[in-house]
C-alpha positions in Angstrom: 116.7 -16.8 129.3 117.7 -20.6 129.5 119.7 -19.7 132.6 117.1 -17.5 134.4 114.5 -20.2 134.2 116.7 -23.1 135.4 117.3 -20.5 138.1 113.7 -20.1 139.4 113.7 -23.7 139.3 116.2 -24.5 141.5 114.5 -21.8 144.0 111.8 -23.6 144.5 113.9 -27.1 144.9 113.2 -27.4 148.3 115.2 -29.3 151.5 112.1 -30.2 153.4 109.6 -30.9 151.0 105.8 -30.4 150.2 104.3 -31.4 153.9 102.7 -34.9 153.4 99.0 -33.1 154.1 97.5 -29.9 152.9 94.2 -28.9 153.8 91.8 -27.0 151.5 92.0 -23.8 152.8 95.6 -23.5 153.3 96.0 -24.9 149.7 93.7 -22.0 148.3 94.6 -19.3 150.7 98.4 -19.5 149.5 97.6 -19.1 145.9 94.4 -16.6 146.2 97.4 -14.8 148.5 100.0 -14.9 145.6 97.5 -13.7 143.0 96.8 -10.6 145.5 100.3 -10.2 145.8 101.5 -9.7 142.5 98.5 -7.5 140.8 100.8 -4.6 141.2 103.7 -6.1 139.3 101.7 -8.2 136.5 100.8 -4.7 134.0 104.7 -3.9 134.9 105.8 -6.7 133.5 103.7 -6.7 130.5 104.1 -3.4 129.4 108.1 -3.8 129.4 108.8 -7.1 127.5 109.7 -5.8 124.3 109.1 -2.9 122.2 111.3 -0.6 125.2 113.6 1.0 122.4 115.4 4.7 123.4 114.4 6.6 120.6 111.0 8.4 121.7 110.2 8.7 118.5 111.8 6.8 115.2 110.9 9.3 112.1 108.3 9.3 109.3 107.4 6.5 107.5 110.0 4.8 105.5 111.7 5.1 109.2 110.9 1.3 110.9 112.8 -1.5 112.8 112.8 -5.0 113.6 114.7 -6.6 116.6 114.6 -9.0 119.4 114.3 -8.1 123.0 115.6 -10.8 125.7 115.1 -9.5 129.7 114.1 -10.6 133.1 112.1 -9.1 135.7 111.4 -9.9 139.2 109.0 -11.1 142.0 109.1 -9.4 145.0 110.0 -12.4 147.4 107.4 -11.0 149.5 104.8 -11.9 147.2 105.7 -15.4 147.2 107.5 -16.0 150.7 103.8 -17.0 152.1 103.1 -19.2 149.8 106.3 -21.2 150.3 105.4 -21.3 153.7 102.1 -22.1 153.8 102.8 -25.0 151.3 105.7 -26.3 153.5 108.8 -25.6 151.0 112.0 -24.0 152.3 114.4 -21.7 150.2 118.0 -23.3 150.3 120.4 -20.5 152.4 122.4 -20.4 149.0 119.1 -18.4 147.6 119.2 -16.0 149.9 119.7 -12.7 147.8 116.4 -13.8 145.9 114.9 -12.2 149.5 116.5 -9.2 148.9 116.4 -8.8 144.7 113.4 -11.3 144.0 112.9 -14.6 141.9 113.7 -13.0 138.4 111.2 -14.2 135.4 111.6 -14.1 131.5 111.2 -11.7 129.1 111.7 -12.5 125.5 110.0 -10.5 122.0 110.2 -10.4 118.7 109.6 -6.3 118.2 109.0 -4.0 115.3 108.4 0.0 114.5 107.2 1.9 111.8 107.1 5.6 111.5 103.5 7.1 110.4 102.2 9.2 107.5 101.7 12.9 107.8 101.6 13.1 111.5 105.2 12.9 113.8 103.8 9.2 115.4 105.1 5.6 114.9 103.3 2.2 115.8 105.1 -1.2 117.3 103.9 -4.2 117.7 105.8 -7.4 119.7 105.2 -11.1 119.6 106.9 -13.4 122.2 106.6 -17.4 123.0 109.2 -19.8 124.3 110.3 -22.1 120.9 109.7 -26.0 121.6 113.9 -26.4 121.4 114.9 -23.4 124.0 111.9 -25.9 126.6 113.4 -28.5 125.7 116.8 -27.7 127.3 115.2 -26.2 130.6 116.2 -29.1 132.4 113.5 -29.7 135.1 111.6 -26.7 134.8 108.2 -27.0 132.6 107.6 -23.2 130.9 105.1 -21.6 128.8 105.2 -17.7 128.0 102.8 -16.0 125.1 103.3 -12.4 124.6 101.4 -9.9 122.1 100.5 -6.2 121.6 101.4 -3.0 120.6 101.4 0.7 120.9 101.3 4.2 119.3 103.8 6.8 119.9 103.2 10.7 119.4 106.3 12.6 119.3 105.1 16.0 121.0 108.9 17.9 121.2 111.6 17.6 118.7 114.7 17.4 120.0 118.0 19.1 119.2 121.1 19.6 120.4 120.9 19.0 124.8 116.7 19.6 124.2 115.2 15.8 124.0 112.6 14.4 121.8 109.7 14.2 123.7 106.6 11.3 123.1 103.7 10.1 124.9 102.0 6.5 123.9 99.3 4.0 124.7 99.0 0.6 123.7 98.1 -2.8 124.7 99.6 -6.3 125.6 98.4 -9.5 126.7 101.0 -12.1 128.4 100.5 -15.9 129.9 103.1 -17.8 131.3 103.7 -20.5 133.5 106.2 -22.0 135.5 106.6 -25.5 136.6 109.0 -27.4 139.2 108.4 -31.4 138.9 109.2 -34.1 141.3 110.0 -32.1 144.0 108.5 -33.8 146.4 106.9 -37.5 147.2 103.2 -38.0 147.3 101.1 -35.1 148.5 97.6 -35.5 150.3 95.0 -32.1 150.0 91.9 -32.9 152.5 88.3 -31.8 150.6 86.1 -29.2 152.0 83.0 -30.4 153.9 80.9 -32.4 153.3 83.8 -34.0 151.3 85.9 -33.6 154.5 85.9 -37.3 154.9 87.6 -37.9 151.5 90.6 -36.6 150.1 92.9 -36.8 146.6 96.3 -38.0 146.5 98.4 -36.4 143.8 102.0 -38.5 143.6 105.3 -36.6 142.4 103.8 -33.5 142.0 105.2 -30.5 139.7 104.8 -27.1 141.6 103.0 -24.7 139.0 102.9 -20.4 139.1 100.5 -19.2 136.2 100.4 -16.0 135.0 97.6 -14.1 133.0 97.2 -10.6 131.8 95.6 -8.2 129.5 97.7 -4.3 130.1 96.7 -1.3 129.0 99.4 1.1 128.8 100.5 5.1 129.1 103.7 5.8 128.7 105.5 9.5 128.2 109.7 9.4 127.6 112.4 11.7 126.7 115.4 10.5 124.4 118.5 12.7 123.3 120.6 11.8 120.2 124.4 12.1 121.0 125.7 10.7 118.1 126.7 6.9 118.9 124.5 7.1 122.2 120.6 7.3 122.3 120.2 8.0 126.5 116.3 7.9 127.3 114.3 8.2 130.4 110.2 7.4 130.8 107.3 6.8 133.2 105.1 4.6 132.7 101.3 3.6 133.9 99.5 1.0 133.2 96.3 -1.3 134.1 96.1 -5.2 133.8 93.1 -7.3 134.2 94.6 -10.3 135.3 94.7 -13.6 137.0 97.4 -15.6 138.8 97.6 -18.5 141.0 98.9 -22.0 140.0 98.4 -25.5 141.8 100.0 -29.5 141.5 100.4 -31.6 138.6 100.5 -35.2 138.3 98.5 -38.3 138.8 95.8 -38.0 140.9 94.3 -40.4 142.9 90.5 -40.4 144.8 91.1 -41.3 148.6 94.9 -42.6 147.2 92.9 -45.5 145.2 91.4 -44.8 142.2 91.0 -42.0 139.1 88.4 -39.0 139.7 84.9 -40.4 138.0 83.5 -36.8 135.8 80.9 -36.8 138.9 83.4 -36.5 141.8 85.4 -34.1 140.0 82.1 -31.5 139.7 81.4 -32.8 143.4 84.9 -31.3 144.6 84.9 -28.5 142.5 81.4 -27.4 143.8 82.6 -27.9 147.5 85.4 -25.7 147.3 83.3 -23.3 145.2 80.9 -23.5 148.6 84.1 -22.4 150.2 85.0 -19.4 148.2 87.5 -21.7 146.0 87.4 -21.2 142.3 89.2 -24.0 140.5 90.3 -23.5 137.2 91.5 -26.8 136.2 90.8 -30.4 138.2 90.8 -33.8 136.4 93.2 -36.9 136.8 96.3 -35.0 136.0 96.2 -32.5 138.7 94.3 -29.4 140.1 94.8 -25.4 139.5 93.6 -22.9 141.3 93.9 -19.1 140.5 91.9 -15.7 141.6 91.6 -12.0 139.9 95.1 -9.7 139.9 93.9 -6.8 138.8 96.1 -3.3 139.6 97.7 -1.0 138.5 101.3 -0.6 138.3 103.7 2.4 137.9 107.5 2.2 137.0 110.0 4.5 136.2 112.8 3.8 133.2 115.6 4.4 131.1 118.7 3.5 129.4 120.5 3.8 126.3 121.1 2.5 122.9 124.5 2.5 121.2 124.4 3.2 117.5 126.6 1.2 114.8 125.2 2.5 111.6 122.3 0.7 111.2 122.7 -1.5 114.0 121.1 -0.4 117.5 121.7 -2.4 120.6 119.5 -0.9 123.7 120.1 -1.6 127.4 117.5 -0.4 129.4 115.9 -1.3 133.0 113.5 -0.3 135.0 111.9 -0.1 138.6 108.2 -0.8 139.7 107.3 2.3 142.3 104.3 -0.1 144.1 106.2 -3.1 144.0 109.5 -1.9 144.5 110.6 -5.0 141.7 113.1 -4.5 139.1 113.3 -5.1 135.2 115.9 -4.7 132.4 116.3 -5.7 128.9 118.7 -6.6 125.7 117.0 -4.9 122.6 119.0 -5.5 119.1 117.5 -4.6 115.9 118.0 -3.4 112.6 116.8 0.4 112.5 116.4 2.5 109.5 
């Protein structure tokens, strides 16, 4: 995961820089844009960090696992190629299959199953954060992920032989992450929204932030066939997030490049680009966020396999969003009774 993130970063390194002035709309429009963008591959991305074992259906309780789950998934470059532009960065030529395969983003869980009582179900539930060493060691790029949630599985067909076990689940997850480029480029000028349009703030050395928020809710139905040491599966998948997405400049900020934001300048900004359509989610002396609603739904087709040691199971599995056209896979390895 280490690898992938210092990967984004150096993506959005960029050969030209942040132009020296942005204007208000342009700064808003590019990340209202990006939140539009991506509402069809937010409850994608969700729904397959973690928990995306090939078994359809574990057993009867005292059947469980526990495991970790490490992955990437991508970002159409699409989705974010107008905001580069409108923000005056430029991808380096030796980037250029990101166009074609998309900037990839982390996946990491901690994930665990348990069969149920009487009835052929089992329930999982996944936690997943970025540990204060592994940031540490990211080099120049600032992250935060939080993952959590869980399903239920019914098993509906019991397989045997060539004839798969067959479930269908539902369950619920909700995931924030951010990602953060700093010092990539000198001081950076956004011009105010009348009647401010005579003022502006000066933000020096800023750091480039993408944020990511969603709460999924999520349908899935998967077949799974038990060859011996292989566990092959293959799934569908639906689900709807509510989310948010966006992102904005950190660093210090200056009022007309002289002087901190006083509490009633910072409301009197915020309330002109509110006048404007603007929404800003976070503006003080450190810098100034902006994000808009994401909400879509996503659909995604899947599968894999898991190779059996005894009690060992190590799952490879990937998968590819059918309104995006992004792609997703996934390391699971866990203890399984």
């Amino acid at each position: 995961m280490k690898r992938v993130l210092i990967v984004l970063g150096i993506l959005l390194l960029v050969v030209s820089g942040l132009s020296a002035q942005i204007d208000y709309n342009v700064f808003g429009d590019a990340f209202e844009d990006f939140a539009s963008e991506i509402s069809t591959t937010l409850p994608s991305t969700a729904a397959v960090a973690g928990l995306n074992w090939s078994p359809a259906y574990i057993g009867a309780f005292p059947h469980f696992g526990v495991g970790i789950s490490l992955g990437a998934f991508t970002i159409p470059y699409d989705f974010v190629e107008p905001l580069i532009t409108d923000l005056g960065l430029t991808l380096p030529s030796e980037f250029d299959y990101v166009k074609k395969w998309g900037m990839p983003m982390p996946a990491v869980a901690l994930d665990a199953r348990i069969g149920g009582f009487i009835l052929p179900f089992d329930v999982g539930l996944k936690f997943g954060y970025i540990p204060d060493k592994l940031r540490d060691n990211m080099g120049k790029v600032n992250a935060d992920y939080l993952l959590a949630g869980g399903d239920v599985r019914m098993r509906l067909l019991e397989g045997s032989g060539l004839r798969p076990t067959l479930s269908v689940g539902g369950g619920y997850t909700f995931l924030e992450g951010s990602i953060g480029i700093p010092d990539f480029a000198g001081t950076t000028i956004i011009n105010l929204p009348p009647p401010l349009d005579a003022d502006f703030i000066e933000i020096t050395s800023p750091e480039l932030t993408f944020a990511l928020k969603t709460s999924t809710f999520v349908g899935k139905v998967q077949a799974s066939w038990n060859l011996a040491i292989l566990t092959p599966h293959l799934g569908i998948g639906a689900a709807y997030g509510l989310s948010t997405a966006g992102g904005g400049l950190s660093s210090d900020v200056l009022y007309n490049g002289v002087s901190p934001m006083t509490p009633s300048e910072i409301q009197q900004i915020i309330d002109a680009f509110a006048s404007y359509g603007y929404s800003i989610d976070e503006l003080d002396n450190t810098g100034i966020k902006i994000s808009s609603d994401a909400d879509g739904f996503s659909f995604w087709v899947y599968g894999g396999t898991a190779i059996n040691i005894f009690f060992i199971k190590v799952d490879l599995s990937a998968m590819y969003n059918l309104l995006s056209k992004s792609y997703g896979g996934a390391l699971n390895v866990r203890f399984q009774l």
